[in-house]
Structures are given as structure tokens and as C-alpha cells.
C-alpha positions as CSV (number, residue, x, y, z in Angstrom):
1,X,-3.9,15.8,-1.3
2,X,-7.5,15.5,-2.6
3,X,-9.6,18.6,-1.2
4,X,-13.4,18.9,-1.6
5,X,-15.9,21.6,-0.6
6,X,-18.5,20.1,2.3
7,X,-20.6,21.7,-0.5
8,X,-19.8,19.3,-2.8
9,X,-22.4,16.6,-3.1
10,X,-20.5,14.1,-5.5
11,X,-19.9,10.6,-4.6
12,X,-16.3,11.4,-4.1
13,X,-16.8,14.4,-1.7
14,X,-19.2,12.4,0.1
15,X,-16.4,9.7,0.7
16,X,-13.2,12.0,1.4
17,X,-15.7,13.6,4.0
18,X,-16.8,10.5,5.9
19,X,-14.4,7.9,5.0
20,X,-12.4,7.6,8.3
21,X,-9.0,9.4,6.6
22,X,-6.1,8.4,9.9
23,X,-7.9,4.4,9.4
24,X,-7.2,5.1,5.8
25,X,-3.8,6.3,6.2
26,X,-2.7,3.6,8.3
27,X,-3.6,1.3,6.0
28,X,-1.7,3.1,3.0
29,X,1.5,2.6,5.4
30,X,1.1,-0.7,6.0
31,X,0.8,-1.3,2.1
32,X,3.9,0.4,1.8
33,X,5.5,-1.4,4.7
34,X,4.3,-4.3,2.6
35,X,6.2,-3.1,-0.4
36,X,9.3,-2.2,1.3
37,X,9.4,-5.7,2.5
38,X,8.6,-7.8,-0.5
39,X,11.8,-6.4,-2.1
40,X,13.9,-6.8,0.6
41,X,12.8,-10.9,0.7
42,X,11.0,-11.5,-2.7
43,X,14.7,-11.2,-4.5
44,X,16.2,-13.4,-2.5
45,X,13.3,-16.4,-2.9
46,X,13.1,-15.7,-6.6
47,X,16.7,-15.9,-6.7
48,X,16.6,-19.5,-4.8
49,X,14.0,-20.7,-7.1
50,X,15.8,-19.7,-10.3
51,X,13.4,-17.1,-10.9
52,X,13.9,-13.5,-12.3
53,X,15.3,-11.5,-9.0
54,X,12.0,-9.3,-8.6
55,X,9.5,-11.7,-10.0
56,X,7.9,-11.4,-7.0
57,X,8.9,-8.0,-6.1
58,X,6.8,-7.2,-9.1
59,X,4.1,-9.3,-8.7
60,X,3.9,-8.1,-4.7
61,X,3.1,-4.5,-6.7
62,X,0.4,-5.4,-8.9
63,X,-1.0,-6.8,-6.1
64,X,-1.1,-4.0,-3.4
65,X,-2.6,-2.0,-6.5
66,X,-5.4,-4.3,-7.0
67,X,-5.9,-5.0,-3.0
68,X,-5.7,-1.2,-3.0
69,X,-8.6,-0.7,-5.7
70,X,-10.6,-3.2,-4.0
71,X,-10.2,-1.3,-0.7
72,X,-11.0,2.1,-2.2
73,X,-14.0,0.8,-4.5
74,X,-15.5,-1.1,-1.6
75,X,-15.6,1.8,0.6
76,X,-17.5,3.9,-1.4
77,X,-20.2,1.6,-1.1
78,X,-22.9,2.0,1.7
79,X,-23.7,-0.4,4.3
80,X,-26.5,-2.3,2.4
81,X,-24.8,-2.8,-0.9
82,X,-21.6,-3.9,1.6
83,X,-24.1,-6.5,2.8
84,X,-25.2,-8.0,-0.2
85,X,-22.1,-8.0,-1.4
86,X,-20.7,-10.1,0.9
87,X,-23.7,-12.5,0.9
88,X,-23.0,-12.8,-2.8
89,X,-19.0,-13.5,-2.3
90,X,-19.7,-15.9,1.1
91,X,-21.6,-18.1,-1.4
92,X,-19.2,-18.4,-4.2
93,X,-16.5,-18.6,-1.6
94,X,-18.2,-21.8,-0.2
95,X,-18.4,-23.5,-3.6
96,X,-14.9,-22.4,-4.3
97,X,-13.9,-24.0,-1.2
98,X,-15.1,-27.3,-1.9
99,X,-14.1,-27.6,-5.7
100,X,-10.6,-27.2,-3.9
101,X,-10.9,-30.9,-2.3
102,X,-11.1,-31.9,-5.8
103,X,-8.5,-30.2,-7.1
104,X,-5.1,-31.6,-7.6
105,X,-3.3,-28.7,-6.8
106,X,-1.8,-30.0,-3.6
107,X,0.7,-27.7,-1.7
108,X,2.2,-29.5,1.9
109,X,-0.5,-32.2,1.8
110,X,-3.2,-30.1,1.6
111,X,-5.3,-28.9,-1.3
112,X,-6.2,-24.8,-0.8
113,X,-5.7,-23.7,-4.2
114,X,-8.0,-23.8,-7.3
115,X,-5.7,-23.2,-11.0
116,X,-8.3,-20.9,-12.7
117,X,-6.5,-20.6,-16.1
118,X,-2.7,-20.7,-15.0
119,X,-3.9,-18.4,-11.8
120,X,-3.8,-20.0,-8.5
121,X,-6.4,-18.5,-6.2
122,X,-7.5,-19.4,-2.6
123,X,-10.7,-19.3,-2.0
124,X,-10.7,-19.6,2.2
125,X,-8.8,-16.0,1.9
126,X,-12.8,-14.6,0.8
127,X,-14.6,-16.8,2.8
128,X,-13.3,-15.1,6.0
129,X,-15.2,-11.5,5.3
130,X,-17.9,-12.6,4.1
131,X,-19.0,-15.1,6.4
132,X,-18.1,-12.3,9.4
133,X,-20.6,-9.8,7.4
134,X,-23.4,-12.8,7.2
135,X,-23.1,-13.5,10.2
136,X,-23.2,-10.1,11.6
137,X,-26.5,-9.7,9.6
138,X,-27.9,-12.5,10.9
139,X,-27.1,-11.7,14.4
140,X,-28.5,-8.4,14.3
141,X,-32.1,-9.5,12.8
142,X,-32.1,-12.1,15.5
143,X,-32.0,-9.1,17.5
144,X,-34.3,-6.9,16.1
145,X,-36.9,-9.1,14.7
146,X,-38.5,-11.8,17.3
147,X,-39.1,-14.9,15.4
148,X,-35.9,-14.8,13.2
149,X,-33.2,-17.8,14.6
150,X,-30.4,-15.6,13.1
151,X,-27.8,-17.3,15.5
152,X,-28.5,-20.8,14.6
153,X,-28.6,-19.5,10.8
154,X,-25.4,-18.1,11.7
155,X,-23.9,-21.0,13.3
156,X,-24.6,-23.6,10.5
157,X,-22.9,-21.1,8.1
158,X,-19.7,-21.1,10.2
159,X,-20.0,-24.8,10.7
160,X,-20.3,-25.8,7.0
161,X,-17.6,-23.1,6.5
162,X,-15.2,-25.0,9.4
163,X,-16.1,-28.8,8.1
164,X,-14.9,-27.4,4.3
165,X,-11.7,-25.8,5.9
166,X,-10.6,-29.1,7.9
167,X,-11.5,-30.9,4.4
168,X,-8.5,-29.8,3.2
169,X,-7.0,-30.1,6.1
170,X,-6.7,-26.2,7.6
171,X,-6.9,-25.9,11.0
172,X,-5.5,-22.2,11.4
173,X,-7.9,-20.6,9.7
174,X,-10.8,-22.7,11.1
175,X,-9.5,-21.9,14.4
176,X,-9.4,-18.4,12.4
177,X,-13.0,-17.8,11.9
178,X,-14.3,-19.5,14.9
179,X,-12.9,-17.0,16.9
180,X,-14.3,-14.3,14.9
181,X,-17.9,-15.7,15.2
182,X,-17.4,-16.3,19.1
183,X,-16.4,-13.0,19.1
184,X,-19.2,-12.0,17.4
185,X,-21.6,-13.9,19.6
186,X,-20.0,-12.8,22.8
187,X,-21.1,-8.9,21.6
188,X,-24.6,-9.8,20.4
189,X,-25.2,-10.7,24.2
190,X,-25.0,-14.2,24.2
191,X,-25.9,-15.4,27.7
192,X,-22.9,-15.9,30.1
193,X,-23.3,-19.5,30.9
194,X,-23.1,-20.1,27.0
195,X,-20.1,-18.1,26.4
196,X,-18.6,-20.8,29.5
197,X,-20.2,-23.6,27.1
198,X,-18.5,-21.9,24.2
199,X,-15.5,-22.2,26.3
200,X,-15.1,-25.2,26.9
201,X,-16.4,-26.6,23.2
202,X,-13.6,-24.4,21.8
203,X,-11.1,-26.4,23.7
204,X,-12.8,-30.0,23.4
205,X,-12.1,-28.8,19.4
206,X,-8.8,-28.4,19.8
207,X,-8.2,-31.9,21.9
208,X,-10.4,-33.7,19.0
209,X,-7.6,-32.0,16.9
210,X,-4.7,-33.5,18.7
211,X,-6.5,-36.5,18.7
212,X,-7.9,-36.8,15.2
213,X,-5.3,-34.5,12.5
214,X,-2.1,-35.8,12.8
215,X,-0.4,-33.1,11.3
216,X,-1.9,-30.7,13.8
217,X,-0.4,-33.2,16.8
218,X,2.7,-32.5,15.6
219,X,2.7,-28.7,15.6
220,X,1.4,-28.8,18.8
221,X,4.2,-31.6,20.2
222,X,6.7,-29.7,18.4
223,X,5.7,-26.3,19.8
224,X,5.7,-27.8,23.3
225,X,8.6,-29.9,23.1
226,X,10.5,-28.4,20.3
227,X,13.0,-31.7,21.0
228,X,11.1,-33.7,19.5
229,X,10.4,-32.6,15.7
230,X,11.9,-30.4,13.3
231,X,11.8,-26.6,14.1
232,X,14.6,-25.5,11.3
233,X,12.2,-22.3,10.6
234,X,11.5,-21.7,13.6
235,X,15.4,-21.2,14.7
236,X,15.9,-19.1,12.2
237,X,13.6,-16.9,12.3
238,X,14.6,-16.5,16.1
239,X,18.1,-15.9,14.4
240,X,16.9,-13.2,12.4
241,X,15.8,-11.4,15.3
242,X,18.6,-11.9,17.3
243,X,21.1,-10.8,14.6
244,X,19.0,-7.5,13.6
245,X,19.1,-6.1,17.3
246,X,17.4,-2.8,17.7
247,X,18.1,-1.3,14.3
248,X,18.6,-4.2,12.2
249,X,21.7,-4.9,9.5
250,X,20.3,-2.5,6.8
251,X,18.1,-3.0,3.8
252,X,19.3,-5.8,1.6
253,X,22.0,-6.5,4.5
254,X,20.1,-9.8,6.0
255,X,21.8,-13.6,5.7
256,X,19.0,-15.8,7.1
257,X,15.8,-14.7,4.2
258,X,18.5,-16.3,1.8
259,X,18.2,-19.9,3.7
260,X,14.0,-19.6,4.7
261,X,11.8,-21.0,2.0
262,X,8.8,-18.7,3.3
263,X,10.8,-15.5,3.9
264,X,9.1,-13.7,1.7
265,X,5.2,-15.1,3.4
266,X,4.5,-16.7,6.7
267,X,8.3,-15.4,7.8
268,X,8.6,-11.7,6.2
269,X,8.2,-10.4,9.8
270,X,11.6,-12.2,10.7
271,X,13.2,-10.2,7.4
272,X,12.2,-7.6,8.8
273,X,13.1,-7.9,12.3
274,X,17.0,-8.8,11.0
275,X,17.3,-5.7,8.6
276,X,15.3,-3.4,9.7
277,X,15.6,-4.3,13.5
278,X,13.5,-4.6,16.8
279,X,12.2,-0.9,16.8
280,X,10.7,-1.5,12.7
281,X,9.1,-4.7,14.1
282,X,7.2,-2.8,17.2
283,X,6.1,0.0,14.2
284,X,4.7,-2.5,11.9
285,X,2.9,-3.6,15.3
286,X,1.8,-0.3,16.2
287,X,-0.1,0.1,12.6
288,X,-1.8,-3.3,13.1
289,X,-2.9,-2.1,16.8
290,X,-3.7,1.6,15.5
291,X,-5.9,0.2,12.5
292,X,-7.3,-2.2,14.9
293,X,-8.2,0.1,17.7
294,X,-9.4,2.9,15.6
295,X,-11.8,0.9,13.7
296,X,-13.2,-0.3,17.1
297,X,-13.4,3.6,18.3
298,X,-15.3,4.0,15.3
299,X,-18.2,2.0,16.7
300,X,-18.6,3.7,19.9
301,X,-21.6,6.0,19.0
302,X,-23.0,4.0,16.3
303,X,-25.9,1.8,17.4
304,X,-26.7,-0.2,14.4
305,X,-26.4,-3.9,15.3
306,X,-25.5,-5.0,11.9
307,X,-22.4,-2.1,11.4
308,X,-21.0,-3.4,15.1
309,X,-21.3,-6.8,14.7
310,X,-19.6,-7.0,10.9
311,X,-17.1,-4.0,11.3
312,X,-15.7,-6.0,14.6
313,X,-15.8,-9.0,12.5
314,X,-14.2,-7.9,10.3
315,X,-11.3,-5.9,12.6
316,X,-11.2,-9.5,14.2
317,X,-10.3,-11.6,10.9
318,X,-7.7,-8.7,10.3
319,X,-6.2,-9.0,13.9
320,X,-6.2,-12.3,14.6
321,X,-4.5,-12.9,11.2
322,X,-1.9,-10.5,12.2
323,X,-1.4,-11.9,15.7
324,X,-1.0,-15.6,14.7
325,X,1.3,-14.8,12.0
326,X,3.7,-12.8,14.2
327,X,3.1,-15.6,17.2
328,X,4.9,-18.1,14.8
329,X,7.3,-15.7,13.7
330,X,8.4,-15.5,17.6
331,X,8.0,-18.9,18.5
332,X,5.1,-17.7,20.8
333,X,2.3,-20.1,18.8
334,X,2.4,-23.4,17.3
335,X,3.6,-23.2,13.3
336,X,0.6,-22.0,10.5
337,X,1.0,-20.7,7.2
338,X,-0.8,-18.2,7.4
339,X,-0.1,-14.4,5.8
340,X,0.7,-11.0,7.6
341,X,-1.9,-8.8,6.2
342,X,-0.1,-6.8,3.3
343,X,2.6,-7.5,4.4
344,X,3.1,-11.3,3.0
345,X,3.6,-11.8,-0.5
346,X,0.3,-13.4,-1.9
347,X,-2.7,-12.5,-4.5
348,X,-5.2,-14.3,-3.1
349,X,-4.4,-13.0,0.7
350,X,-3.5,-9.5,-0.3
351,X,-7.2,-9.0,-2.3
352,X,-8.9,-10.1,0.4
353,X,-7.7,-8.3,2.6
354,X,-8.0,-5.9,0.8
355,X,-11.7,-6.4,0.7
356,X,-12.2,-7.1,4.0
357,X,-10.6,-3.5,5.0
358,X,-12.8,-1.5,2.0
359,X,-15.8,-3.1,3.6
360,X,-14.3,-1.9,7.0
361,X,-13.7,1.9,5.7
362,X,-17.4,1.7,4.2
363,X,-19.3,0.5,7.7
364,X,-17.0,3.5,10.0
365,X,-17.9,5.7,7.2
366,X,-20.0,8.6,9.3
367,X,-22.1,9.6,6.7
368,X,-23.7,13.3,6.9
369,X,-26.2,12.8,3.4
370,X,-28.2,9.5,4.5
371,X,-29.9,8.2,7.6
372,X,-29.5,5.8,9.8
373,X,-31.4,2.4,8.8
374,X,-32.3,-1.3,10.3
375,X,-30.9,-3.6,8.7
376,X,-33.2,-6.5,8.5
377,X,-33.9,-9.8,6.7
378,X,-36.9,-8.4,5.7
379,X,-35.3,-5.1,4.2
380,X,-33.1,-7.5,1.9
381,X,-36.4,-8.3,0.4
């Protein structure tokens, strides 16, 4: 365990002594959770694709390592360099995003990916933190500076951000980072009869939806009325669950990750649930409701705009990931692909995430050696 003197005035002793350390350690143990799992279904995909058995075992490592540097690195940081960090990421995360509809790296009909040399990278996965920082920084000068239209600034941002994502077509993590941004509105003190208006446009979006993205009609139909379309997945995911019981069939143990072609993504949760069992499952859910909740608590004396407004951004692109993900896994929510935070295999997911927690352990950093500032447009300058 790393000890330094409160004496100590390196960068390091400054970090160990303001970093939150139980936010920190929750995260570490939901990396490892992450690890645990990608061996228990990464052999059996790489198996079923005629892969070498921990090809993505291995690759699930190097990731967490990287995702773990980020995190780390990132929270050394303090809150302005956080800032113009993400500024500087949002915007090569929107030209990233719209190279991809003209890429012709097309996965399920849609085309998320840009091949950077043999490497397949995502760019929506780094558009989600930064775009929750922005707009946190936009919202708070709107509220500290009269004369500054920070929320419209804001909402065009997230707009251009939601037209790009339903390009490709993604609707889940539009819906994604909508929610985030209401979210972020709703605690800036937007006025009561907009947050009804917000309302009701958030559910006029998902009619036009329905209406206008066929493959979206039939998730939602299928969800509804599973009857009516294929829900192979689905079922056995359900049968995972049901087969694992309380305490699961024992590491390595579990039939159904052998026959799911995303049991080692958007359906490691069922893996777990069959060989670790029910009780794992409500851990794994603890962590995400402890990192979740703590990072909030964090925010409870602080009363800088900009660090509550991006730090709940930021917890909200992390919990709403996590929430949708295990929705689907239950049959509680309409099917996405979309990753359990380091939990799901991915490189693209898993360093973003990793990001957008570094940049959350840097904000809820209480830090003893510098004062508080305003963070303002005009400070950027």
C-alpha cells in the first residue's frame, strides 16, 4: 500500500491524499470483476470463432491496463486541465464520428467503427465524456456570467452530437447522452415547466423513432410482444440466470456463453449470473451503485458549478451505461449493444471508460494545496 507523509508536497502525495481512495477502490474491483469475467466467456467466443482460446482473454488485459493508466493519469490532473482536455477530445471525437459514416467498416448495418491501421476504434465511446464535461462548462458560465447563452451552446453541441449518432444509425447511445444532458439541465435549475417540455420532446423522440428507424421499431415490437420477432439472446440469457440459481455452476462450469455470440460483451452479465450465480450478479450491482453514489456524495459540499455539473455527467454516462446493459441482460429493456463498463470485453469502451472515471476521480479530488476557482469562459482565455 502506497504511504505518504501529509508533509510530502509531491504530485503523488498530493493525489494519494485527495484522490477519493473507497471511489478508487471500487473501481479497481470492478476491473478485476472485469477480468475474472473475460476468461470465464472470452475462451469460449474465441474458441467459436476459431481463434486462440484466450485471444481475448489477453487482449481484455492489456486493456484494463491501459483503461487503468488512463484512469490514474487523468486523475492527477486538476479541474482546468480536466476541462480542456475534454474540450480537446469532444472535438476530435465529433470528426471521428462522422469519418465513421464513411467508413466501410460496417458491423449489423451500422457503421461505428473507424480501421486506424488494423485497429478498430469507436469513436462515440469518447464522445460521451467529453461532451458531459462541455457541457457542464457551458452550463455553469451561463450561470455565472450574465450574457453567456451557455445552454443553447450546450444544446447544439448535444444536437450535432445526437444527429452524427442516429447517422450511423445508434439510437442507444443517443438516447444515452440525451439523458445525461437532461440530467444536467434539470440540476443547473432549468425552469420546471421546461423540464415538462423536456418531457414530453424526449418521448415525441422516441415515437419519431418508432416511426422513422425501422430497426428501432423492431426492438421495441419485439420487446413488447416478444411473439412476434426473434428473441434467441434474449432466452438465453434468461436461461443463464435461471440455470446459475443463487450460487451459480462454478467458474468455467457455464453451457449457454458457448451458444451466445455476445457472451463475452453486451451478454457477460448473463455469464456471470450462470456461473457465478444470483448473489455475484447483485455484487457486481452493488459496485456500480457504490461508485455511483459515492461520487455523487462527493459533491455535497462542493459549490463549484462546473465540478457538479461534469462530475454528475459524468457518474450519469457511467450509470446509465451500466443500467441499460443489465436491462437487456434481464429482458427488462428493449435489446442495445451496448457495453457493461469494465466489465465487457472492448478497447474502445474500456479506455473510455476509463477516461471518463480518471476525470471523475480528478473533479471529487478534495484538494488541500490549491483554492477553489470559477471556472469561466473567460478564464479559458
Amino acid at each position: 500500500m502506497m504511504i505518504f507523509s501529509r508533509a510530502d508536497d509531491s504530485v503523488l502525495s498530493r493525489w494519494w491524499w485527495t484522490v477519493d481512495r473507497w471511489l478508487l477502490l471500487a473501481l479497481l474491483m470492478l476491473l478485476a470483476a472485469g477480468l475474472i469475467l473475460g476468461f470465464a466467456a472470452g475462451t469460449s467466443a474465441a474458441t467459436r470463432l476459431g481463434l486462440p482460446a484466450f485471444y481475448f482473454a489477453e487482449r481484455q488485459v492489456i486493456y484494463a491496463l491501459l483503461a487503468l493508466v488512463a484512469m490514474v493519469g487523468l486523475s492527477l490532473l486538476p479541474a482546468r486541465t480536466v476541462r480542456r482536455f475534454a474540450l480537446i477530445l469532444l472535438g476530435m471525437s465529433l470528426l471521428a464520428t462522422a469519418a465513421t459514416l464513411f467508413a466501410d467498416e460496417d458491423y449489423n448495418g451500422a457503421t461505428r467503427w473507424l480501421d486506424l491501421g488494423g485497429l478498430s476504434i469507436q469513436p462515440s465511446e469518447f464522445l460521451k465524456p467529453a461532451l458531459a464535461v462541455t457541457c457542464a462548462w457551458l452550463l455553469a458560465a451561463g450561470m455565472e456570467e450574465s450574457g453567456i447563452a451557455g445552454r443553447g451552446i450546450a444544446a447544439g453541441l448535444v444536437a450535432v452530437a445526437a444527429v452524427l449518432l442516429l447517422l450511423q444509425p445508434d439510437f442507444g447511445q443517443t438516447v444515452l447522452i440525451g439523458a445525461t444532458f437532461a440530467l444536467q439541465l434539470v440540476l443547473a435549475g432549468l425552469p420546471g415547466l421546461w423540464i415538462a417540455a423536456l418531457g414530453a420532446a424526449s418521448v415525441l423522440g422516441v415515437g419519431a423513432a418508432y416511426v422513422l428507424l425501422p430497426h428501432v421499431a423492431e426492438r421495441i415490437t419485439r420487446f413488447l410482444d416478444p411473439a412476434s420477432g426473434d428473441t434467441w439472446q434474449v432466452d438465453r440469457a434468461l436461461t443463464a440466470f435461471r440455470a446459475g440459481g443463487l450460487f451459480g455452476r462454478g467458474p468455467g462450469e457455464g453451457a449457454i456463453k458457448k451458444h451466445l455470440p455476445e457472451a463475452h460483451t453486451d451478454y457477460i452479465f448473463a455469464v456471470a449470473g450462470e456461473e457465478f450465480g444470483a448473489l455475484a450478479c447483485l455484487a457486481i450491482i452493488a459496485l456500480f451503485a457504490v461508485i455511483v453514489v459515492r461520487g455523487l456524495m462527493r459533491l455535497g459540499t462542493d459549490d463549484d458549478p462546473f465540478r457538479v455539473l461534469a462530475t454528475s455527467g459524468l457518474l450519469a454516462v457511467f450509470g446509465f451505461q451500466a443500467l441499460i446493459n443489465i436491462g437487456v441482460n434481464l429482458a427488462l429493456l428493449p435489446s442495445k449493444g451496448m457495453t457493461l463498463p469494465f466489465i465487457s470485453y472492448g478497447g474502445s469502451s474500456m479506455l473510455a471508460l476509463g477516461i471518463t472515471m480518471g476525470m471523475v476521480l480528478a473533479l471529487t479530488r478534495r484538494n488541500r494545496f490549491e483554492g477553489r476557482s470559477r471556472f469561466t469562459i473567460r478564464r479559458w482565455a
